[in-house]
C-alpha positions as CSV (number, residue, x, y, z in Angstrom):
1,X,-68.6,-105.9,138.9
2,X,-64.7,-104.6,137.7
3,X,-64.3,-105.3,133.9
4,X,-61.3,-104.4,132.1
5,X,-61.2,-103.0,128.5
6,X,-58.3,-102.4,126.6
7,X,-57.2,-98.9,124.8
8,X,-54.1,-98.0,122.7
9,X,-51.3,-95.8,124.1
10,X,-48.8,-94.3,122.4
11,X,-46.6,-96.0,120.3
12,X,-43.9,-92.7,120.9
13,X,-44.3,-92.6,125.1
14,X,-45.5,-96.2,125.8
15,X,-44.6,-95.8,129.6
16,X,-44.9,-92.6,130.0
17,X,-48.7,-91.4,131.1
18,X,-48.2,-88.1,131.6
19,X,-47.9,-87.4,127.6
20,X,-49.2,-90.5,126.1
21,X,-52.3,-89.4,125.8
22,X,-52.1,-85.6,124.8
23,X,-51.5,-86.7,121.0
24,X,-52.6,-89.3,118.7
25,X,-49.6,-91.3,118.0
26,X,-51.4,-94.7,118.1
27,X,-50.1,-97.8,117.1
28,X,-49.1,-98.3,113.2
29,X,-50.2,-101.3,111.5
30,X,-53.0,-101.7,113.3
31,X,-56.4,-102.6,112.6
32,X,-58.0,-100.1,114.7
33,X,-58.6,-96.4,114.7
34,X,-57.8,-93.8,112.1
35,X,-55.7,-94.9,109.0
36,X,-53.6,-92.5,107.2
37,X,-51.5,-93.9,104.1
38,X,-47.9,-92.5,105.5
39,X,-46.5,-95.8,107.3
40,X,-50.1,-96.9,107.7
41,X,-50.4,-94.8,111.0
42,X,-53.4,-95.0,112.8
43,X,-55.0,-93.3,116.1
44,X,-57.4,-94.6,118.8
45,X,-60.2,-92.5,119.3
46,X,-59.8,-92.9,122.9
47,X,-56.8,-90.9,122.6
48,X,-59.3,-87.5,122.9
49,X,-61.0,-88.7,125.6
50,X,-59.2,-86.7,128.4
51,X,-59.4,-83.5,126.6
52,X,-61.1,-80.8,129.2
53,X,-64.6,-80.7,127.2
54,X,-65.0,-84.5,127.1
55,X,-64.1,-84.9,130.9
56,X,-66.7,-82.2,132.1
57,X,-69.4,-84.1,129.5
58,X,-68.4,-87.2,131.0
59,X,-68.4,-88.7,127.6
60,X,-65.9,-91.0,126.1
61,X,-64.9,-93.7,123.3
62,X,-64.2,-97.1,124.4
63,X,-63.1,-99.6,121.7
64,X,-65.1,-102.6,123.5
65,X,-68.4,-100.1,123.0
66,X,-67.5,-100.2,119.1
67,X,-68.3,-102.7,117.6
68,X,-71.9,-104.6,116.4
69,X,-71.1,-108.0,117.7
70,X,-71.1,-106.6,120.9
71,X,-73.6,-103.4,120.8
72,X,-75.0,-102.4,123.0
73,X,-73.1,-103.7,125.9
74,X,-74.4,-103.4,129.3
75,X,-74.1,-101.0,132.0
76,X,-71.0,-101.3,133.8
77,X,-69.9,-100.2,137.8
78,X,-66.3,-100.4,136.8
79,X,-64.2,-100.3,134.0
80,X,-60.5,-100.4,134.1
81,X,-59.0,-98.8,131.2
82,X,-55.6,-100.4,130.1
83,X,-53.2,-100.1,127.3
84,X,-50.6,-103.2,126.2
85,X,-46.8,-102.6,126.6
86,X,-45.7,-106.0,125.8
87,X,-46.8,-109.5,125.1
88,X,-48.2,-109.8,128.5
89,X,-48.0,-106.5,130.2
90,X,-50.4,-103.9,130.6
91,X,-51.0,-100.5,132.3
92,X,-53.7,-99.3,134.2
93,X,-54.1,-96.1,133.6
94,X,-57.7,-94.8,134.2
95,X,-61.0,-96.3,135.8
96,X,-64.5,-95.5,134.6
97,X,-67.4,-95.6,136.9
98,X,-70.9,-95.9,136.2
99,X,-70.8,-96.7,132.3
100,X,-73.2,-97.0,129.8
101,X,-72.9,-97.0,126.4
102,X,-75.1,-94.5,123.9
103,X,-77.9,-95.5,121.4
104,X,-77.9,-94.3,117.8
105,X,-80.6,-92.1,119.5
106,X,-78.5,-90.3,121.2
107,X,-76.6,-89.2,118.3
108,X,-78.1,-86.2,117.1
109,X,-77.9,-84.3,120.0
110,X,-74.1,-85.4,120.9
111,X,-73.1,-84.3,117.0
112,X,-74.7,-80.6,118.5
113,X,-72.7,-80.7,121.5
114,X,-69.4,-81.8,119.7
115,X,-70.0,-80.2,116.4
116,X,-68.6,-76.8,117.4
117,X,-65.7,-78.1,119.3
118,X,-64.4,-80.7,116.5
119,X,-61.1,-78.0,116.0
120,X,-60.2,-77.8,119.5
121,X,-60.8,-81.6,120.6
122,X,-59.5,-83.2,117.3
123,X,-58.0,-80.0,115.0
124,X,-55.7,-79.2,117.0
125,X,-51.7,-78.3,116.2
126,X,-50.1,-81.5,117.6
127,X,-52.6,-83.8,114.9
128,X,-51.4,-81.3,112.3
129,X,-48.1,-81.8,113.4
130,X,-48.2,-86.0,113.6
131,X,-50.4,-86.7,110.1
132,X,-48.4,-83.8,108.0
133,X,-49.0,-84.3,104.4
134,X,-52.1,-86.9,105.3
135,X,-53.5,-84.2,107.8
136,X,-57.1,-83.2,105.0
137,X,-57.2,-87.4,104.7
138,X,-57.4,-87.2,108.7
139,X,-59.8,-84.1,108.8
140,X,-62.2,-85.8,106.5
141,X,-62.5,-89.2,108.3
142,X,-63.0,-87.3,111.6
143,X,-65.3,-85.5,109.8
144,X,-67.2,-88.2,108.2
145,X,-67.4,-90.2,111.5
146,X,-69.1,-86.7,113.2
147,X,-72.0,-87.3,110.4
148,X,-72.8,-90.8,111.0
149,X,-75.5,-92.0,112.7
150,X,-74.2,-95.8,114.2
151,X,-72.8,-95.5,117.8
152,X,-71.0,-99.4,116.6
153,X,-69.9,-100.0,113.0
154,X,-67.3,-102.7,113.6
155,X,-64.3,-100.3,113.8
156,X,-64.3,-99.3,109.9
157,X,-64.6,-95.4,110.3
158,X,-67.8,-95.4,109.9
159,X,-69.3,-95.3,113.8
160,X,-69.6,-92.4,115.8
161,X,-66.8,-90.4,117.6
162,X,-68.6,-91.0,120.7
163,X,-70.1,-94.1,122.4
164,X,-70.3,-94.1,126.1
165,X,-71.5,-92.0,129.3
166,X,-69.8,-92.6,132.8
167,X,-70.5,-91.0,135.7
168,X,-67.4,-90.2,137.4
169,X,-63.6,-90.8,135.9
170,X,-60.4,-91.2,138.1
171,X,-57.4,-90.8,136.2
172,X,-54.5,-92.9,138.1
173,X,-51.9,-90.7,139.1
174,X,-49.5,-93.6,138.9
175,X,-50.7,-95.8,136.1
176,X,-49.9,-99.9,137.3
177,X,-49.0,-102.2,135.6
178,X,-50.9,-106.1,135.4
179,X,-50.9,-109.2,133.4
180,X,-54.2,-110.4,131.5
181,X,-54.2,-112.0,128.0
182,X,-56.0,-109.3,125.8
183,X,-55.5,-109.7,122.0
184,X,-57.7,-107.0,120.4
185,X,-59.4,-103.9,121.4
186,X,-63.2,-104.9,121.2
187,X,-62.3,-107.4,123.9
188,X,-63.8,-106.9,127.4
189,X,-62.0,-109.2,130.7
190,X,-63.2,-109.4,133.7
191,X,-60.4,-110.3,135.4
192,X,-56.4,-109.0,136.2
193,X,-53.4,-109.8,137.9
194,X,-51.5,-107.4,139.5
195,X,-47.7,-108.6,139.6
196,X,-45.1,-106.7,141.4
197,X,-43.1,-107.1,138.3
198,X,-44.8,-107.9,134.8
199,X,-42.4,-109.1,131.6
């Protein structure tokens, strides 16, 4: 079965793949992600997921995997990854096969894995750059979420920085666009349309 999840892209380089996702610049006045109190900005977590250590792990955040309403979802064949460019519109931009989402078991060895990497998977010049004077805020929240032990906390910060496994990822080389009605992040479709022509 296909299921469809949606992410945040970048608020900066909404149609543009090939940087959208090299840089949290996620959506501000949001609900989801990382706050900071400079124009409320927040980032998606899934932003870091196509960093070169995450990719060979084959680990990943998905905001449908976050939250305890829905914890722990079920294994899934296929998951489309999607970000919303307008009211109806979406892209494509990734596909997960073979998910399944961690257990709070699992955390202690992931925080050994990711521990040592935290500077150059979340540290890294271009988050310096983007927070500025709310960088340490930033730092201390990524931080914090590194020593918790929930894989789904309803969003607040307080989950872990990692929440599913997949076993193979394919990165579209030319993201597509398609129409579903998605609202929020922890929801999970099944279905999609593909229009020639979405507005």
């Amino acid at each position: 079965m296909t299921r469809y999840a949606r992410t945040y892209g970048s608020t900066h380089h909404p149609n543009n793949i090939d940087i959208a996702w090299k840089y949290p610049t996620g959506p501000a006045l949001d609900n989801f992600g990382v706050p900071v109190p400079s124009a409320n900005r927040t980032f998606g977590l899934e932003e870091f997921n196509f960093n070169d250590f995450y990719r060979k792990e084959k680990i990943a955040y998905i905001p449908c995997y976050g939250t305890q309403r829905t914890y722990p979802r079920p294994s899934i064949d296929e998951l489309r990854l999607l970000y919303k460019i307008n009211r109806r519109c979406f892209i494509h931009y990734a596909t997960l096969y073979g998910v399944v989402s961690f257990t709070d078991n699992d955390i202690q060895n992931l925080r050994q894995l990711i521990s040592p990497r935290l500077n150059e998977i979340y540290f890294r010049q271009e988050t310096q750059t983007f927070f500025g004077a709310d960088y340490n805020e930033f730092q201390e929240i990524i931080n914090r979420m590194c020593s918790s032990n929930l894989i789904a906390d309803n969003q607040e910060n307080s989950s872990f920085l990692i929440n599913v496994k997949y076993k193979r990822i394919d990165i579209l080389k030319k993201p597509v666009q398609c129409r579903i009605n998605a609202n929020f992040a922890s929801q999970w479709f099944i279905n999609a349309e593909y229009p020639s022509n979405c507005k």
